[in-house]
C-alpha positions in Angstrom: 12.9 37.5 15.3 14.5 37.6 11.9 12.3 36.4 8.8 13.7 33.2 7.6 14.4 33.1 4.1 15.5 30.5 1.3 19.0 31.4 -0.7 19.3 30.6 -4.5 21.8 27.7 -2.6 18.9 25.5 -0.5 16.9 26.0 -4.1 19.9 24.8 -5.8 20.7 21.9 -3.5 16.5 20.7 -3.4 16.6 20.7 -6.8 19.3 18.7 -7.1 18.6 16.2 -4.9 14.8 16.3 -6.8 17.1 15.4 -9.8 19.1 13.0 -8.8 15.8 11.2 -7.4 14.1 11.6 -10.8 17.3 10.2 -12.6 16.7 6.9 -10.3 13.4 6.4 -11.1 14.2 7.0 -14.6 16.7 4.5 -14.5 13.6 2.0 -13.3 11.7 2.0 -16.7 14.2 -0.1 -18.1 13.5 -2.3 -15.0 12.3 -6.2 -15.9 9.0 -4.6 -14.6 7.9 -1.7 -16.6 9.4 -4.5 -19.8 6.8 -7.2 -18.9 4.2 -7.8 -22.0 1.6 -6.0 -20.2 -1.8 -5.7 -21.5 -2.0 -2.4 -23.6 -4.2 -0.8 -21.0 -2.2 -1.8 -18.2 1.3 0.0 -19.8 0.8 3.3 -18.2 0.3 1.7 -14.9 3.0 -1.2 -15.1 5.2 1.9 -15.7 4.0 4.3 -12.9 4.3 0.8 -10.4 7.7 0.3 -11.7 8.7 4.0 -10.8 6.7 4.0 -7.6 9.0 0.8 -6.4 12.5 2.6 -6.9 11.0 6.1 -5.4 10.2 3.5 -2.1 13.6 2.2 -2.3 15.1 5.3 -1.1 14.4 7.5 2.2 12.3 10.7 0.8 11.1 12.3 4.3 14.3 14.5 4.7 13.3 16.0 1.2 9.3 15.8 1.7 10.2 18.1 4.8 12.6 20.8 2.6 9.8 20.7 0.1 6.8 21.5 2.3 8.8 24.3 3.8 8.8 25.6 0.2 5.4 25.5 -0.3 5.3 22.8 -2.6 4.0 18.8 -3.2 5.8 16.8 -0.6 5.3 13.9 -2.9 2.5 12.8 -0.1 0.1 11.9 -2.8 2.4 10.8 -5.5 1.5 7.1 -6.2 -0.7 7.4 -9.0 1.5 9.3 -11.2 5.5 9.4 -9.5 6.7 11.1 -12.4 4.2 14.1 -13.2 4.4 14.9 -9.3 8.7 15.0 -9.6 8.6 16.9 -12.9 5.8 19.5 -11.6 8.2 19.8 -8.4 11.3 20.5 -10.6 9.1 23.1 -12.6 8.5 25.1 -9.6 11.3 24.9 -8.0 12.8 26.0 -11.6 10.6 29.1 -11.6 11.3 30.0 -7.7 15.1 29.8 -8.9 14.2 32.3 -11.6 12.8 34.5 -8.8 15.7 34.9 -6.7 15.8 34.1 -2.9 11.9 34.2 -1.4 10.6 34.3 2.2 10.7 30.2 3.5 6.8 29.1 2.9 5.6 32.1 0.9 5.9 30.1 -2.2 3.0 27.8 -2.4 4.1 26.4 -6.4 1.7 24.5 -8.7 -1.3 23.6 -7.9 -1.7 20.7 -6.2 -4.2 19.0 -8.7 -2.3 20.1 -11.6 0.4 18.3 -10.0 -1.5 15.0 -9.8 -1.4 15.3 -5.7 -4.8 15.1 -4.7 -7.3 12.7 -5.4 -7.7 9.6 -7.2 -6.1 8.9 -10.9 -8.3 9.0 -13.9 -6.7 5.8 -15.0 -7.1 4.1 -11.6 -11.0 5.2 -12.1 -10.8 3.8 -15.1 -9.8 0.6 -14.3 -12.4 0.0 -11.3 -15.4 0.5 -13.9 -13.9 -2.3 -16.5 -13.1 -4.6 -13.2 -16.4 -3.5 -10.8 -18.5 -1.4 -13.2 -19.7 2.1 -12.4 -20.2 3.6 -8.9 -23.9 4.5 -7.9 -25.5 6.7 -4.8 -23.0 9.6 -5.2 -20.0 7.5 -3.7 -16.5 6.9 -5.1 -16.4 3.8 -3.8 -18.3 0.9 -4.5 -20.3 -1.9 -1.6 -19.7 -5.8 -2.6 -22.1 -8.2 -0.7 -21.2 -11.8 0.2 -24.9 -13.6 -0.8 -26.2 -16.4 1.3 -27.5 -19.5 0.4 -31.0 -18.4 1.0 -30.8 -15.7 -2.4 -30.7 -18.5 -4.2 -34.5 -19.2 -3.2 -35.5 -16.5 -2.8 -34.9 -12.7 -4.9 -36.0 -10.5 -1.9 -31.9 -10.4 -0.3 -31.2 -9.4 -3.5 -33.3 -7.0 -4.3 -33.3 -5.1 -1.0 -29.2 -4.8 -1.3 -29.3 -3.6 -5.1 -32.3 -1.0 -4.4 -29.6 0.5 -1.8 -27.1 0.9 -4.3 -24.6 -2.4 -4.1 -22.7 -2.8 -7.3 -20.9 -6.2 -6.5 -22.1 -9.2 -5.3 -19.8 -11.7 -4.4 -21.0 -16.1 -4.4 -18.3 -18.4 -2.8 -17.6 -21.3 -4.2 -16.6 -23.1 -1.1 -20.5 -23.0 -0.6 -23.6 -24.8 -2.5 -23.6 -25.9 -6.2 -24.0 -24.9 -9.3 -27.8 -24.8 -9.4 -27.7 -22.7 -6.1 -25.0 -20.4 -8.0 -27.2 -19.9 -11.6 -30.7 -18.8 -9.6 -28.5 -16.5 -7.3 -26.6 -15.0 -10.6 -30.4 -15.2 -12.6 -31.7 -13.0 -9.4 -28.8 -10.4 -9.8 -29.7 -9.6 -13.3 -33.2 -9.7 -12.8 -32.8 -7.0 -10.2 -30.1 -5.4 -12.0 -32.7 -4.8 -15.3 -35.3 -3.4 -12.7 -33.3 -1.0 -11.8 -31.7 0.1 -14.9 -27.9 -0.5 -14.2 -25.1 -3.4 -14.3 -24.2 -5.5 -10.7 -21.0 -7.3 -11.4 -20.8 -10.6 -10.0 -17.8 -11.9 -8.5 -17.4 -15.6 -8.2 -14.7 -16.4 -5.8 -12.9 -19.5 -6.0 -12.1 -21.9 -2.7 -8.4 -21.8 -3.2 -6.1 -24.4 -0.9 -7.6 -23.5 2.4 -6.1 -25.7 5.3 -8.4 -26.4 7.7 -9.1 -29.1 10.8 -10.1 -32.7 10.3 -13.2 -34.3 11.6 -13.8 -34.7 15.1 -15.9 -37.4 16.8 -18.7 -36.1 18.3 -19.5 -35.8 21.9 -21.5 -37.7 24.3 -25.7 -37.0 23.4 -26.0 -35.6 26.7 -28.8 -32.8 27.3 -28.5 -30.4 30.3 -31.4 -27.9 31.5 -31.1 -25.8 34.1 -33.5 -23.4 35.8 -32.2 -19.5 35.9 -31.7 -18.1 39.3 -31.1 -14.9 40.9 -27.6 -13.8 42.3 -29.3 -15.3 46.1 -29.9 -18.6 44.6 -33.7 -18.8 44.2 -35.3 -20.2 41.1 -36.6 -17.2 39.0 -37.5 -19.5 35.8 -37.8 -22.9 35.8 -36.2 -24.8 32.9 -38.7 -26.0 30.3 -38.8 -29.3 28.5 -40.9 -30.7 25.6 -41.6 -34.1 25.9 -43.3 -35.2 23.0 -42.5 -37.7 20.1 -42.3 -34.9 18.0 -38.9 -32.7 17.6 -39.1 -30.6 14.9 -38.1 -27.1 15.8 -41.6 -25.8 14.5 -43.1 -27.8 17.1 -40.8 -26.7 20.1 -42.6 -23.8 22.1 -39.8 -21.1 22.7 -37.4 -21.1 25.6 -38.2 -25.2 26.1 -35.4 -27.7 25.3 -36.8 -31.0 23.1 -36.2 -34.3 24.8 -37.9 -36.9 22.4 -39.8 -39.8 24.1 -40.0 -43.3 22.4 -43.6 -44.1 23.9 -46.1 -41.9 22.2 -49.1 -43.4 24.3 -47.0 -42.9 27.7 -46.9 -39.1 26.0 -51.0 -38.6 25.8 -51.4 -40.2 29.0 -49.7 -37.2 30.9 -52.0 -33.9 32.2 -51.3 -31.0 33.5 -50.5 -30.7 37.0 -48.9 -34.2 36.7 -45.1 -34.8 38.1 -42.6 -37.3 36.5 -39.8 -39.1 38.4 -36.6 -39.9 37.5 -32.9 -40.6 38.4 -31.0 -38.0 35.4 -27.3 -38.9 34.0 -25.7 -38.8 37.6 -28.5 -40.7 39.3 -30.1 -37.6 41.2 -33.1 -37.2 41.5 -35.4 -35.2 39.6 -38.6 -34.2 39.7 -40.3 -33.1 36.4 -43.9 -30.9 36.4 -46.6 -31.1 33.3 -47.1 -27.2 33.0 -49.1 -27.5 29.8 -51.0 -30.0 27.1 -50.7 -29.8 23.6 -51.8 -31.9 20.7 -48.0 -32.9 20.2 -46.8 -33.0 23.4 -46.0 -31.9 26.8 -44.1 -29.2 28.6 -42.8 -29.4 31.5 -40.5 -27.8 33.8 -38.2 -28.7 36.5 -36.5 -26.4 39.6 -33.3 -27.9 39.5 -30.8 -29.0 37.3 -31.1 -31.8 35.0 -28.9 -34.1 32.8 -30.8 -36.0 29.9 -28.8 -39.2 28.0 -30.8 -41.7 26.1 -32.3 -44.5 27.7 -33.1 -42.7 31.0 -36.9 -44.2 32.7 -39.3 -40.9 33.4 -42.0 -42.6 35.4 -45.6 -41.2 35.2 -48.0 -40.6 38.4 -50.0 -43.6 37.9 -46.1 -45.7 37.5 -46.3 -46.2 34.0 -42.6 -45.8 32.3 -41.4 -44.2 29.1 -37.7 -44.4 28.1 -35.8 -41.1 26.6 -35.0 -41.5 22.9 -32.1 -40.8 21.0 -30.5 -37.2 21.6 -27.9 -35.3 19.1 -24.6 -35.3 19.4 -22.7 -32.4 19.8 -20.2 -31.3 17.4 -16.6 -33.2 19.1 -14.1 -30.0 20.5 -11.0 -30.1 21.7 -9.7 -28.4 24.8 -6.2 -26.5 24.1 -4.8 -24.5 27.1 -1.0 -22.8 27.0 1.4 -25.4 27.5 -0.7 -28.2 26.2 0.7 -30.1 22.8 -1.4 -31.0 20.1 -0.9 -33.1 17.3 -1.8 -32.4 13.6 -1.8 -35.6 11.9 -1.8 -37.0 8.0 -4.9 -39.2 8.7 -8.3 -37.9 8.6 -10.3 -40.3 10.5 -13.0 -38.9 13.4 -10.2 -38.0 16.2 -11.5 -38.5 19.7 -11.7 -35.2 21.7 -11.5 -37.1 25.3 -8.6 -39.2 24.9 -5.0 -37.8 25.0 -2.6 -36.2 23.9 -4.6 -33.9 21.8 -4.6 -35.1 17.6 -6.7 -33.9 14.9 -6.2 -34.3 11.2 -5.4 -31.8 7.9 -7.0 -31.2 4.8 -4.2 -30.3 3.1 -1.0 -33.2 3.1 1.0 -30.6 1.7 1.5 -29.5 5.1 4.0 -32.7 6.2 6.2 -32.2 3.5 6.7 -28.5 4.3 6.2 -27.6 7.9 9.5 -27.1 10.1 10.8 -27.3 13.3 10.3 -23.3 15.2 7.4 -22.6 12.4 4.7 -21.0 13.9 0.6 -22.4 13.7 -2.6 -20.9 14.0 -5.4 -22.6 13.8 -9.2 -20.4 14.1 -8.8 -17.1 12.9 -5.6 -17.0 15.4 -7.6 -17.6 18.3 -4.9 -21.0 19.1 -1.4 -20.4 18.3 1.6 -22.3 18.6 5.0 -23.6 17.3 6.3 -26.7 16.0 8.1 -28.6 18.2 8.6 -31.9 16.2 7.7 -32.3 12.4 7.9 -36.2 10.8 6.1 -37.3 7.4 2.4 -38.3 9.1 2.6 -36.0 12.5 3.4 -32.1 13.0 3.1 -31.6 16.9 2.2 -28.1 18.1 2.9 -26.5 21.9 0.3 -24.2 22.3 1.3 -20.4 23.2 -1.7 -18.9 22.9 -4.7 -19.9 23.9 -6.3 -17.3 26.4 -6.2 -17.4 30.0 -8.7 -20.2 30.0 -8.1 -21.9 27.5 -10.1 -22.4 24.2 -12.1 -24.9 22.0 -11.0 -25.8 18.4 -13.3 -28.1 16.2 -13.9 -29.7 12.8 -13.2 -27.4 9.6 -11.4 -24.5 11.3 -8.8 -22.5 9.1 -5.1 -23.2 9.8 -2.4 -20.6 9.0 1.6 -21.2 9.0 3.1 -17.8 8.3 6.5 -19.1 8.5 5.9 -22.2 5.7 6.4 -22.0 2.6 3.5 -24.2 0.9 4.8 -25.7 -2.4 1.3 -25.9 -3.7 -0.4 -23.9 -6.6 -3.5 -21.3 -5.9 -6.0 -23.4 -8.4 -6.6 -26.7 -6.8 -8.4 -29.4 -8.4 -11.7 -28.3 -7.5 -11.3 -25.2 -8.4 -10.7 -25.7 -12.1 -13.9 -28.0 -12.1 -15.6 -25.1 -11.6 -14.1 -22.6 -13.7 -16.1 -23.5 -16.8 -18.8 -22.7 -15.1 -17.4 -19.2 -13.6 -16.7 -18.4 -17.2 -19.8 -18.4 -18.5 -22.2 -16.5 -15.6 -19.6 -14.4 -14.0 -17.8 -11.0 -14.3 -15.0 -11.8 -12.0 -13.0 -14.8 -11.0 -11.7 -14.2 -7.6 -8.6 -16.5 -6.9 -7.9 -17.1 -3.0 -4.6 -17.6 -1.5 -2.1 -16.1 -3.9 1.0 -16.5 -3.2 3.6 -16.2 -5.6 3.8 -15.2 -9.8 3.1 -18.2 -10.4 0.0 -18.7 -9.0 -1.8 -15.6 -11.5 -0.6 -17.4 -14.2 -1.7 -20.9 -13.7 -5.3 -18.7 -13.6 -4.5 -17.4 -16.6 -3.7 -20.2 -18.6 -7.0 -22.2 -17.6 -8.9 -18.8 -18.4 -7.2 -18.9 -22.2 -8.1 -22.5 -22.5 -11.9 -22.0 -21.9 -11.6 -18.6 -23.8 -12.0 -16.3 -21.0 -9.2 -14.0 -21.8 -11.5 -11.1 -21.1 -12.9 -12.2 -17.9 -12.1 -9.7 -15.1 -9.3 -11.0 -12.2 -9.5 -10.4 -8.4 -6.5 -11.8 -6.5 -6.9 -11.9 -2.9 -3.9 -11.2 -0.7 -4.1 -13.2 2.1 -0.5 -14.4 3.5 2.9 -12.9 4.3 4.3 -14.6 0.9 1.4 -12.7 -1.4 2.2 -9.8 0.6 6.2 -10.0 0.0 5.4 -11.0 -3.7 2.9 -8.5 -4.9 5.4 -6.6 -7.1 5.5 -9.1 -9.0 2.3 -10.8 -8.6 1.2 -7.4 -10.3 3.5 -7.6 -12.7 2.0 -11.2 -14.0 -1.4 -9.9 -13.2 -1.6 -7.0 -15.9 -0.8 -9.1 -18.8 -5.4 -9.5 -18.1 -7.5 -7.0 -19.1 -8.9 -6.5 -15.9 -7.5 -6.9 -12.7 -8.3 -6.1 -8.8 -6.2 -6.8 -5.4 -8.6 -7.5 -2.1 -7.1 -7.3 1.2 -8.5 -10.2 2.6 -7.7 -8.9 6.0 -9.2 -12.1 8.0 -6.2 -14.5 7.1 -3.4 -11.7 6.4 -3.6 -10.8 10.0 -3.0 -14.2 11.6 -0.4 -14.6 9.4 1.2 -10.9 9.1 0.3 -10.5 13.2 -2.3 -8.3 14.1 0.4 -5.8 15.3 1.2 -5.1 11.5 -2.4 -5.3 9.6 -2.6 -1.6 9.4 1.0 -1.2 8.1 0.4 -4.1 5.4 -3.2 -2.9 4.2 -1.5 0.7 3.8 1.6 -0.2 2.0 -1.0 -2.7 -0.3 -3.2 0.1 -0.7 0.0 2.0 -2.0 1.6 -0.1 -4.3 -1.6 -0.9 -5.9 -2.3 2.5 -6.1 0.5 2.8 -7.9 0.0 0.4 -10.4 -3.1 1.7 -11.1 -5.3 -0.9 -10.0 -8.3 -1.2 -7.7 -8.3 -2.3 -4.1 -11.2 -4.5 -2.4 -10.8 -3.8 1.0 -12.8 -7.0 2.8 -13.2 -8.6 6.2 -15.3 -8.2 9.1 -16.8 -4.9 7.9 -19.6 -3.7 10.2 -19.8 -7.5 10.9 -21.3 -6.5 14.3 -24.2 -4.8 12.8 -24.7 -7.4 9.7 -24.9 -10.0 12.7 -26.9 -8.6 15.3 -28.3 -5.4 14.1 -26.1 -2.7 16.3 -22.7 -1.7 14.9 -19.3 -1.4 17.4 -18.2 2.1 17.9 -15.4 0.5 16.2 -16.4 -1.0 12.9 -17.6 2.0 12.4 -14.4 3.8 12.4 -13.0 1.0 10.3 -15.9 1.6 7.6 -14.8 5.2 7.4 -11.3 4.4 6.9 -12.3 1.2 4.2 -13.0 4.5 1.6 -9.9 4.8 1.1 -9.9 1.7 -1.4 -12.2 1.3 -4.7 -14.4 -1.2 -2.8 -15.9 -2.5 0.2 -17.2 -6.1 0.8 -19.7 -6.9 3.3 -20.1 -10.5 4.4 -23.6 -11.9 5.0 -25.8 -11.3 8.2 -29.2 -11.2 8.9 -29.0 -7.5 9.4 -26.7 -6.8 5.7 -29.3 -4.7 4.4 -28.9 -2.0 7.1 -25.1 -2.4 6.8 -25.4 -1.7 3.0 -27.4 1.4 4.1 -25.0 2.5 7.1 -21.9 2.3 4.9 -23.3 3.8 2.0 -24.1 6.9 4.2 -20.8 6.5 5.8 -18.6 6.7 2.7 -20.9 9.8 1.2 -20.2 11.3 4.1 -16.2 10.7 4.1 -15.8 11.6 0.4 -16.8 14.9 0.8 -14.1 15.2 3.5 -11.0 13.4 2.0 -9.7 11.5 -0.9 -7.4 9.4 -0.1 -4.4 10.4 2.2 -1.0 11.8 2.5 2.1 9.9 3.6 5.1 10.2 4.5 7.9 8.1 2.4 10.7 6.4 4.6 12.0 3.9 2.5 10.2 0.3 2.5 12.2 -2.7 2.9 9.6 -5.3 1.8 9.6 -4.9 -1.9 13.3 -4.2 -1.9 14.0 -7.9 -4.5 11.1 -6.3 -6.4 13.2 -6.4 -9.3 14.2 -9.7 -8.9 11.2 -11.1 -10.3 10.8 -14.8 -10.1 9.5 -16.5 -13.0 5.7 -16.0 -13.9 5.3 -19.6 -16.2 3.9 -22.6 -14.4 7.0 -24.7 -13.1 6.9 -28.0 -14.3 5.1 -28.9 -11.2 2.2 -26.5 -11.8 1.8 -27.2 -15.2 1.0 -30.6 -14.5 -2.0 -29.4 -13.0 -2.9 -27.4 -15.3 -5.4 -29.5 -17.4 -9.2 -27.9 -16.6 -10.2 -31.9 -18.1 
């Protein structure tokens, strides 16, 4: 077989189609982009985003293909600088047309470094240590952890987490106060001086979260049941504490508290002694004193038992106590596929046993925007449905998906409406209470739930008024309208000094469909890339092993894959110290075999009005809100 060979004519016709793709993406820096009043730091990358958004407006992979079989940058790593990587290509190809015709491949043109294809951008570096600070353990890529209220007691958390390298911690504001916030911020810099090194914190503002009303609680009804073997016979009785006393401290382990009103009828009882009664569905039970203790009793029973308040438990010698008052479970309400389920403007305790199915919204916001055929989520996706009916006080839902059996929503769950536009700003009322405060302990304000332009720079002007201009910015993309809008969320964004995109992947995949999360993260990892700006890449990382102390197979491929951005956040778990030290050894481990990715460049369609920015100010609306009083 012949050796195939490139002619001066496939040089000549790649290099002109190289051209005619530079000449676009020329064209682009006089785009309404790159001419935004960026901050001065932020020009080279407002510039390189702007060129990186017309090179994705055209198909490249027939010319990435022509160009490998050259030898030369395929443009697979181009993002952080679009322009050196096209003017290096031209070079070479320049110099293989000065050559004459070569054997197809033998080339293999400029180096790839020199061309700005592999690894990560100085400037991009740059920019994570002004927003995150430095990098520590050998890693690239920096660990946030989510703190818990307990590090607000106690230092111990937080010293564990910094001694195994975190950089970031992160305190929600959804959570405690500002008393629990200062000791956990006073603990990070204590620990951060013993060690000899910065930890940023990131304080990370509620944002408009939708989520359920209140739901009355259930019926105080207690059950306890013995375990039994797959036969039927009793294996374990089921224990009970009858005491006066319920305190968990005083519960012996494995027994279920059932208080007692009569604390003599308590003493009276010995060991060995059996207690009659008629439980919740009037059978009878028989109850066995299996030990004595200064508190109480336990005792066990063989069969199963239903507890309510009020119930008699007779003694051996007749005497009778009365059960006290049990707890209430949190109320729940059962949604199978099929069913409807109202969401309703009133927040009053909804009943879970009486139908059709209603619970209330914390947002009203909702009414005036929700439309017939929108979808709903509510609980992380785990319900879904659509709107069938939408009026000013009641939204009703037909459930789609539920799982084959159904499943249980309660009180405070999130709700997500991918297809509904929200007119509402990012920076609610409470979160602007607490800005002043975020101002002056934090490194970072993280703002949730950005949607549009708009939304940065209602942050912005309420971090000028309190004289935060220099405080660093983390916007978290969390819905299909940040997504659609990041162009020129970014564009808003890098007026600030210091800025950061997380992927808050928890939200973004109810609402972007779990079919498309990798696609979304990527294509955010991209563009940011591109813009020169870091990536937080956050959700349910090693959550498995934070929780119960043994990662998924799984999560731990995710991990590998999360080094890919400038950060990683951990949420909280008993077990977060061995995740700190599991990912840390993870993304050591993947840095020494990769940095970052290639890619192939079809052309995107969801940026393609990226140049049709929508206006950054506050509308009229939002700058009504705007007052931090």
């Amino acid at each position: 077989m012949g050796e195939v060979t490139t002619t001066p004519k496939d040089l000549h016709d790649v290099a002109a189609e190289v051209a005619r793709l530079r000449e676009a993406i020329e064209g682009a820096g006089r785009s309404e982009l790159s001419s935004t009043s960026v901050h001065p730091r932020h020009r080279d990358g407002a510039s390189n985003l702007a060129a990186y958004l017309e090179l994705r407006r055209h198909d490249a992979r027939g010319l990435q293909g022509r160009l490998a079989g050259l030898g030369l940058s395929s443009f697979g790593r181009i993002e952080p600088h679009v322009l050196e990587t096209i003017h290096a290509v031209e070079d070479a190809l320049s110099q293989m047309g000065d050559r004459g015709p070569v054997p197809a491949g033998v080339w293999t043109g400029p180096d790839d470094a020199a061309a700005g294809a592999v690894g990560p951008s100085p400037r991009s570096d740059a920019e994570c240590v002004n927003l995150l600070g430095a990098a520590t353990g050998g890693r690239r890529t920096r660990i946030m952890v989510t703190l818990p209220e307990s590090s607000a007691q106690s230092s111990e958390l937080v010293d564990a987490i910094i001694d195994r390298g975190v950089e970031v911690v992160r305190i929600n504001c959804a959570h405690d106060g500002p008393d629990a916030w200062l000791s956990m911020i006073e603990n990070v810099r204590r620990a951060g001086r013993r060690v000899g090194r910065q930890v940023t914190v990131v304080m990370d503002l509620a944002g408009p979260k939708l989520r359920t009303g209140p739901i009355a609680p259930g019926a105080p009804v207690v059950k306890v049941k013995p375990s039994r073997s797959v036969d039927g016979h009793v294996v374990q009785p089921g224990l009970i504490w009858l005491s006066t006393i319920t305190t968990a401290s005083a519960v012996p382990d494995g027994a279920v508290s059932i208080p007692v009103v009569d604390a003599a009828w308590v003493a009276g009882l010995v060991v060995g002694e059996r207690i009659m009664l008629h439980d919740a569905r009037e059978s009878a039970r028989v109850l066995t004193v299996v030990d004595r203790r200064a508190e109480g009793v336990l005792v066990e029973t063989r069969r199963t038992c239903y507890f309510v308040p009020g119930i008699e438990l007779e003694a051996g010698d007749g005497a009778v106590a009365e059960v006290g008052m049990l707890p209430r479970p949190a109320g729940r309400l059962r949604l199978r596929v099929g069913d409807t389920v109202d969401i309703v403007r009133d927040l009053a305790p909804v009943s879970p046993d009486t139908g059709p199915a209603r619970i209330g919204c914390s947002l009203p916001q909702v009414f005036d925007d929700v439309r017939v055929g929108h979808r709903v989520y509510f609980d992380d996706g785990r319900i879904g449905g659509v709107a069938e009916s939408a009026t000013a006080d009641v939204v009703r839902v037909r459930v789609t998906e539920a799982g084959p059996t159904g499943a249980r929503l309660r009180a405070g769950k999130g709700i997500n409406l991918p297809d509904t536009t929200l007119r509402l700003p990012a920076l609610t009322d409470e979160d602007r209470a607490h800005l002043p405060f975020v101002a002056a302990h934090a490194d970072v304000v993280s703002l949730s739930f950005v949607r549009q332009a708009s939304d940065v720079r209602l942050l912005q002007v309420n971090l000028d008024r309190l004289d935060a201009h220099d405080l660093g910015i983390l916007l978290k993309i969390e819905t299909v309208a940040g997504f659609e809008n990041l162009p020129a969320i970014l564009a808003t964004a890098l007026v600030s000094p210091s800025v950061g995109v997380m992927i808050a992947r928890g939200d973004l995949a109810v609402e972007a469909g779990y079919e498309r999360l990798a696609e979304v993260q990527e294509e955010i990892l991209w563009l940011c890339e591109a813009a020169h700006v870091p990536v937080i890449w956050a959700t349910q990382v090693l959550d498995t092993l934070a929780r119960t102390g043994r990662p998924s197979r799984a999560e731990v491929t995710d991990a590998a894959m999360s080094g890919r951005a400038e950060c990683v956040m951990l949420n909280k778990g008993p077990y977060v110290v061995e995740a700190v030290s599991l990912l840390s050894d993870i993304l050591c481990r993947m840095e020494a075999h990769q940095s970052k990715r290639s890619s192939l460049l079809r052309r995107l369609h969801a940026w393609d009005s990226a140049f049709s920015l929508p206006d950054a100010e506050p509308t009229a609306r939002d700058a009504s809100v705007t007052d931090t009083r």
